[in-house]
C-alpha positions in Angstrom: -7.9 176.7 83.5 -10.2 179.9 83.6 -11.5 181.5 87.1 -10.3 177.9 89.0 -12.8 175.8 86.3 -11.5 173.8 83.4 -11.9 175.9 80.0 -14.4 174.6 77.5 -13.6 176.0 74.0 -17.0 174.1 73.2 -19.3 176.9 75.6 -20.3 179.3 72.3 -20.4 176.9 70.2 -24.0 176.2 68.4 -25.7 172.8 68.5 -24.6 172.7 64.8 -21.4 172.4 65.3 -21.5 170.6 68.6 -23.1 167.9 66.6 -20.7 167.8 63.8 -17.4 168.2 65.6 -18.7 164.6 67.4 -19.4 163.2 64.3 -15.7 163.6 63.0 -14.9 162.4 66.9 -17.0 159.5 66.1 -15.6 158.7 62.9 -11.9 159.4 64.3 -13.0 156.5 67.3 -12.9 159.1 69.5 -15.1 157.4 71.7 -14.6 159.1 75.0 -14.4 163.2 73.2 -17.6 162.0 71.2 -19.9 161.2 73.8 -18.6 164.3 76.0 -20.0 166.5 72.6 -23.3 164.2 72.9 -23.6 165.0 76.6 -23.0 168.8 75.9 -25.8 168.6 73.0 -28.4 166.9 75.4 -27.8 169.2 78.5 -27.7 172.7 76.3 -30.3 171.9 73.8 -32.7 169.2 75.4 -35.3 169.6 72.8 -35.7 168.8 68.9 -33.7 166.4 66.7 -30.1 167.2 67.6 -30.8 165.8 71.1 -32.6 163.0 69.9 -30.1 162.3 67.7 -27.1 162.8 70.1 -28.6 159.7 72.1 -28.5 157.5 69.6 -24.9 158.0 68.6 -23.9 158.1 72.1 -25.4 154.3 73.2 -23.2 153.1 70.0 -20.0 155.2 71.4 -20.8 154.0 75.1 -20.7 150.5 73.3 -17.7 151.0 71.1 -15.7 152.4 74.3 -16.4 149.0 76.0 -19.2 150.3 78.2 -22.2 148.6 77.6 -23.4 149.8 81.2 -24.2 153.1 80.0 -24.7 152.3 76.1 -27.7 149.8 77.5 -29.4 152.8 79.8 -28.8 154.9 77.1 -30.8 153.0 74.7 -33.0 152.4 77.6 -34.1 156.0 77.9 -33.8 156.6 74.1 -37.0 153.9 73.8 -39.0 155.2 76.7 -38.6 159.2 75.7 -39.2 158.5 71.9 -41.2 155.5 70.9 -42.5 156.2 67.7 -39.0 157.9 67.0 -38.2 156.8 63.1 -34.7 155.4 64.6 -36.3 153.5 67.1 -35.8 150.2 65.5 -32.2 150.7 65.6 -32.2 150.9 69.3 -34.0 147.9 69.8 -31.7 146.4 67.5 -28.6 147.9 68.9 -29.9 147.2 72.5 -29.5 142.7 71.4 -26.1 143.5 69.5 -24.8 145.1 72.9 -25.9 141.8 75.0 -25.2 139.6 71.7 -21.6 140.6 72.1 -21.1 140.4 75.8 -18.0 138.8 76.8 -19.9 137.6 79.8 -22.6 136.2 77.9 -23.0 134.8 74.3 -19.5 134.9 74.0 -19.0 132.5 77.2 -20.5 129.7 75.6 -17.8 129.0 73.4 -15.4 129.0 76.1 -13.8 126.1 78.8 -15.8 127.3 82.0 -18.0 124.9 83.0 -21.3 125.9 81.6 -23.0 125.5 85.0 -21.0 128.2 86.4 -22.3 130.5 83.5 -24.8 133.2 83.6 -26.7 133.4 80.2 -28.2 136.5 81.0 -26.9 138.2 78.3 -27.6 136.2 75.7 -31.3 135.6 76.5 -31.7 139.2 77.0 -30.2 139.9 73.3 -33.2 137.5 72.1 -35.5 139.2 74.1 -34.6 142.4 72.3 -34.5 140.9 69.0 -37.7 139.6 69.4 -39.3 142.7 70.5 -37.2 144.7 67.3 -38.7 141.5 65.0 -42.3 142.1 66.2 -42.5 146.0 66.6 -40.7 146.6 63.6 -40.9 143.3 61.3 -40.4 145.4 57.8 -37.3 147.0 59.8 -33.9 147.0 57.4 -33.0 145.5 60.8 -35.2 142.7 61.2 -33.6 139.9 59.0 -29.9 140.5 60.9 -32.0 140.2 63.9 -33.8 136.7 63.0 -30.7 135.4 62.0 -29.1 136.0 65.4 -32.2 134.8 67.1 -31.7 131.7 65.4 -28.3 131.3 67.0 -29.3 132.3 70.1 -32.0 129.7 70.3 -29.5 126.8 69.9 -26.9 129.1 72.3 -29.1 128.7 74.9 -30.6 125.4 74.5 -26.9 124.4 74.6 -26.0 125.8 77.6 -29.5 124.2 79.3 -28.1 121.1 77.9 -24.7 121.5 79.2 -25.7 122.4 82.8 -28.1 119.1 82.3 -25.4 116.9 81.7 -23.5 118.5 85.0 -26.4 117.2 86.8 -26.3 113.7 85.4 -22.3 113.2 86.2 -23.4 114.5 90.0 -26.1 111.7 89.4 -28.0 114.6 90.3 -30.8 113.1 87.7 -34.2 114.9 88.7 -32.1 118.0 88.4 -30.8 116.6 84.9 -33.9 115.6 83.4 -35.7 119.2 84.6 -33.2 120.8 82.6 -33.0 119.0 79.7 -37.5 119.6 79.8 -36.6 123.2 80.1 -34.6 123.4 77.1 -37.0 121.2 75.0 -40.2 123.6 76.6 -38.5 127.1 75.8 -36.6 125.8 72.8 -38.3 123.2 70.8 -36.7 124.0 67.3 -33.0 123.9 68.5 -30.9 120.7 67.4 -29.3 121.2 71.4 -32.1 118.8 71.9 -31.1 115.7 70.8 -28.3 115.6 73.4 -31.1 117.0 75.9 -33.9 114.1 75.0 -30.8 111.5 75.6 -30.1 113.1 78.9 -34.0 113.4 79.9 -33.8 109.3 79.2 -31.3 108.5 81.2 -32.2 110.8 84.2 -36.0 108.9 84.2 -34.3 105.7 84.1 -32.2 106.1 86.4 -34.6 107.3 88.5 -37.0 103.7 88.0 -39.5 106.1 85.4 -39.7 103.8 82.5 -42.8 105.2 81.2 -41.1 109.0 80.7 -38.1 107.6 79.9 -39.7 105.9 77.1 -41.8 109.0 75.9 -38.9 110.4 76.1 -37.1 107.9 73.1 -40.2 108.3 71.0 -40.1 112.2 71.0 -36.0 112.0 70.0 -37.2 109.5 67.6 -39.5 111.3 65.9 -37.8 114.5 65.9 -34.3 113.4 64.9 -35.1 109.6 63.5 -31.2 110.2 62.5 -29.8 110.5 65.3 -25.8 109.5 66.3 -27.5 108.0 69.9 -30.0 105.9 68.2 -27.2 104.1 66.9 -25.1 103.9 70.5 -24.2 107.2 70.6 -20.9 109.0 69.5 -19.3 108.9 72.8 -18.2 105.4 75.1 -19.3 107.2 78.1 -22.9 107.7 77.1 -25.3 104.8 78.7 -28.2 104.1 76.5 -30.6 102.0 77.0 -32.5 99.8 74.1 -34.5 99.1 73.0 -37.7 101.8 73.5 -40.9 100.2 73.5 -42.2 102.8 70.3 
């Protein structure tokens, strides 16, 4: 302590070595000391490329030190202050890798909890900032990482559409079922989740006296996936299906 305050060996330091002693803090996994030097380089020296650069490190510390919170408004900010920065592309990218790997999120989807009880929030906001990294930036070193985890996402949450429609139709809840089995055809054509969904969106309209959408229905999972498991009975006992379509 020094004159009742906390002594800060850091306080003559220049922003030179400010910046490199959180480097080796950052490559130690010194999460917590790293984004304290980051913090000091921002408020001291506000302008010019050590600041701009102490940001950027900082949302991946606040990220690695399981605090996506602040690693999220820090990439936030980082955008809005500098969007023609060269580094720019990384923070979009870095902004879907923080929601990509949210336990809360993408990661869910793989677990036991019913699916209706899960948020996907942070999954459809990681393709949300792939997309905007894929068409800001599409010659971006980033960009094919990013299209590749877009193309998971798509199915992640056409899957968990399909999931929380097949809650429905055990509830017999079937205009409910059928709305969200639409949704994840509508938002997700391309994802193979909907050839379960186009089952589901059958047996809701025919349960519900529609023969005409139920039908439409058959032809579209027809068409799309003339291979299909359920155009042969379907691969599980409890699945009702109903033949044969009218194509």
């Amino acid at each position: 302590m020094f004159g009742g305050k906390e002594y800060d060996e850091t306080r003559t330091w220049s922003v030179q070595k400010l910046y490199a002693e959180a480097r080796v803090l950052l490559a130690e996994r010194n999460w917590t000391e790293a984004i304290k030097h980051y913090e000091r380089i921002e408020s001291r020296y506000p302008y010019g490329r050590f600041a701009q650069q102490a940001q950027i490190e900082a949302a991946y510390a606040h990220w690695k030190n399981e605090d996506p919170a602040s690693a999220l408004a820090t990439v936030d900010r980082f955008i809005k202050q500098y969007p023609n920065h060269p580094s720019v592309d990384y923070m979009y990218f870095l902004r879907g890798a923080i929601n990509f790997n949210d336990d809360l999120g993408l990661m869910g989807f793989v677990s036991s909890q019913d699916f209706s009880e899960r948020d996907p929030k942070a999954a459809a906001d990681a393709f949300a900032a792939f997309k905007e990294l894929v068409i800001r930036h599409p010659d971006s070193k980033y960009t094919p990482d990013a299209i590749l985890r877009m193309n998971f996402l798509v199915n992640a949450l056409a899957s968990h559409e399909v999931h929380v429609a097949r809650y429905y139709m055990k509830r017999k809840a079937y205009v409910a079922a059928a709305n969200r089995a639409q949704y994840a055809l509508r938002n997700y054509p391309s994802a193979p989740a909907n050839e379960e969904g186009l089952v589901i969106m059958s047996q809701a309209y025919a349960a519900l006296g529609m023969t005409t959408l139920r039908d439409d229905a058959g032809r579209v999972l027809n068409k799309n996936f003339p291979d299909s498991v359920y155009l042969k009975g379907g691969p599980k006992k409890d699945w009702t299906w109903w033949q044969p379509w009218s194509w």
